[in-house]
C-alpha positions in Angstrom: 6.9 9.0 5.3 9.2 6.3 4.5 8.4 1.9 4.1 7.3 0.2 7.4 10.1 -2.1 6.8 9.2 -3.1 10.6 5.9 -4.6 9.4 7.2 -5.5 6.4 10.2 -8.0 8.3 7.4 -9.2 10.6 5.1 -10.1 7.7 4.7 -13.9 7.5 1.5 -14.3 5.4 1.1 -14.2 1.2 4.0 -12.1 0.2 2.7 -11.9 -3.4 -0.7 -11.3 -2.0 0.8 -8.1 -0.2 2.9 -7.2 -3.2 -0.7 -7.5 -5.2 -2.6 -5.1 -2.7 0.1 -2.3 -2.2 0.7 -2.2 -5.9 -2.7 -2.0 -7.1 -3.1 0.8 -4.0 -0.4 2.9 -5.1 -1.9 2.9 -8.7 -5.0 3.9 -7.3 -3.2 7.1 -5.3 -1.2 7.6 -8.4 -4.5 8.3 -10.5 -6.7 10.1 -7.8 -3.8 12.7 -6.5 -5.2 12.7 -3.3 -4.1 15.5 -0.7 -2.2 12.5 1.4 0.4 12.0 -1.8 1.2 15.8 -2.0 1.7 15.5 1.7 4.0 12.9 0.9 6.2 14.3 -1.8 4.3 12.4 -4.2 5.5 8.6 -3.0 2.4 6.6 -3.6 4.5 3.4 -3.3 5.3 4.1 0.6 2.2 5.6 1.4 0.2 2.5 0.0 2.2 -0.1 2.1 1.0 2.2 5.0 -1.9 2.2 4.6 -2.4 -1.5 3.4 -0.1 -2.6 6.8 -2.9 0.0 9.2 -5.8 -1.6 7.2 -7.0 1.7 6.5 -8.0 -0.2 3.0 -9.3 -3.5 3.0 -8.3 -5.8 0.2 -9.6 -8.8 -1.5 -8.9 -11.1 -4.7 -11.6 -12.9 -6.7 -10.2 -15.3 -8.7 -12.4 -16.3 -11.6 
């Protein structure tokens, strides 16, 4: 699996929102070792903007 740099070009709401989500996502794969990152060579990074771009996760940020 490699970057959806399509949907990453196409983008045009909260970058640092989006930077916020797939980071935090990828930390989460990194930690669980899910059977999707061995099926992706271990690349949490690309696999998170994946899934955050197909809303297979939902985010959200409380700010306190």
């Amino acid at each position: 699996m490699i970057m959806p740099l399509e949907e990453l070009i196409n983008y045009h709401a909260n970058n640092y929102e989006l930077a916020v989500a797939v980071t935090r996502r990828a930390f989460q794969l990194a930690v669980l070792k899910t059977p999707d990152v061995e099926k992706n060579n271990g690349k949490v990074v690309s696999l998170a903007a994946q899934q955050v771009f197909g809303k297979q996760v939902d985010y959200r940020f409380i700010v306190s």
